[in-house]
C-alpha positions as CSV (number, residue, x, y, z in Angstrom):
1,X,27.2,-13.7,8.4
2,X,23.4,-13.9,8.7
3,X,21.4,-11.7,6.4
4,X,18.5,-9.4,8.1
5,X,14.9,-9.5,7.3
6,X,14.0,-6.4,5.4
7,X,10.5,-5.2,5.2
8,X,8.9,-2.4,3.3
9,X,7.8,0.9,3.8
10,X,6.4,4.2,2.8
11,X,7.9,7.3,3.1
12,X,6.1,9.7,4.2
13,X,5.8,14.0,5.8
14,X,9.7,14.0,4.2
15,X,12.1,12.9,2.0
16,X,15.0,10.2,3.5
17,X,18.0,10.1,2.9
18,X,19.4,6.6,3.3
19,X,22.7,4.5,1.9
20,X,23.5,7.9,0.1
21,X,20.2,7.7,-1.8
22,X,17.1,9.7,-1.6
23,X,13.4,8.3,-1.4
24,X,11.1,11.0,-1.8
25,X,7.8,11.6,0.2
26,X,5.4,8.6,-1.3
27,X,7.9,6.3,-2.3
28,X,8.6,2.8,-0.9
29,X,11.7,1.7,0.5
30,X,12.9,-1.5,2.2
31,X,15.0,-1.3,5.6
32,X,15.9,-3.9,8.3
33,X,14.2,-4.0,11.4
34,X,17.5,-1.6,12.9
35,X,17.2,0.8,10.3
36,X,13.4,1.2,10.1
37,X,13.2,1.7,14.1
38,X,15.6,4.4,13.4
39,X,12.8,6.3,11.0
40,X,9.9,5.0,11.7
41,X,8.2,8.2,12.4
42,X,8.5,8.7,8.8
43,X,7.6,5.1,7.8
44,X,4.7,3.7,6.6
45,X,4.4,-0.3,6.9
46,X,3.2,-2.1,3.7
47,X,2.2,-5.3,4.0
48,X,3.1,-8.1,1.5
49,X,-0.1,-9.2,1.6
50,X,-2.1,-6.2,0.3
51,X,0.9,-5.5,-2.5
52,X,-0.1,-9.0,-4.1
53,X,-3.6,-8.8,-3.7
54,X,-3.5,-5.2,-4.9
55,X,-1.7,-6.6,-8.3
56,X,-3.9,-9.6,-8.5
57,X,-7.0,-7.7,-8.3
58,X,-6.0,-4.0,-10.0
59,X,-8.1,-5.1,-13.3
60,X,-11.0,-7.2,-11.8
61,X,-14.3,-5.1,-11.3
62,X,-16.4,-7.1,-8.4
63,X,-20.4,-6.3,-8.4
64,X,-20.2,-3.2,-5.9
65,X,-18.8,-1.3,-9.7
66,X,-21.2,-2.2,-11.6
67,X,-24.0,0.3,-12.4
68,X,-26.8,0.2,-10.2
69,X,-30.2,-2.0,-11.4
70,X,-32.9,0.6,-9.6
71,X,-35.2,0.0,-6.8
72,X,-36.5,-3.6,-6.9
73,X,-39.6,-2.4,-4.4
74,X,-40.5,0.2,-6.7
75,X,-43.2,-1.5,-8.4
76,X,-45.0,1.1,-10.0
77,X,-42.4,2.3,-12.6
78,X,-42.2,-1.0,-14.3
């Protein structure tokens, strides 16, 4: 027997039941293609690649954080 692919999701506008266990609204849960298809107006695609990314990055401050360093063509408040 072949396994399915599961993705993940999240929930969202309700709470689903599914497998006798409840996800609330905001939470993730991952379904097979047959079972997602069945929900997915309540579904919410995640993609693997923003979930790494998200962890890689979640303490890294780029330059757009920083504070900004004034007007470089305002020359006559130096």
């Amino acid at each position: 027997m072949t396994e399915k692919i599961k993705a993940t999701y999240k929930v969202r506008n309700i709470d689903i039941k599914h497998d006798d266990q409840v996800y609330p609204e905001g939470s993730t849960i991952e379904l097979d293609g047959d079972a997602a298809g069945a929900l997915s107006k309540w579904l919410e695609p995640i993609a693997e690649e923003a979930k790494s990314s998200a962890k890689k990055d979640s303490g890294a401050k780029t330059s757009k954080d920083s504070a900004p360093q004034g007007n470089p063509n305002n020359k006559d408040k130096a």
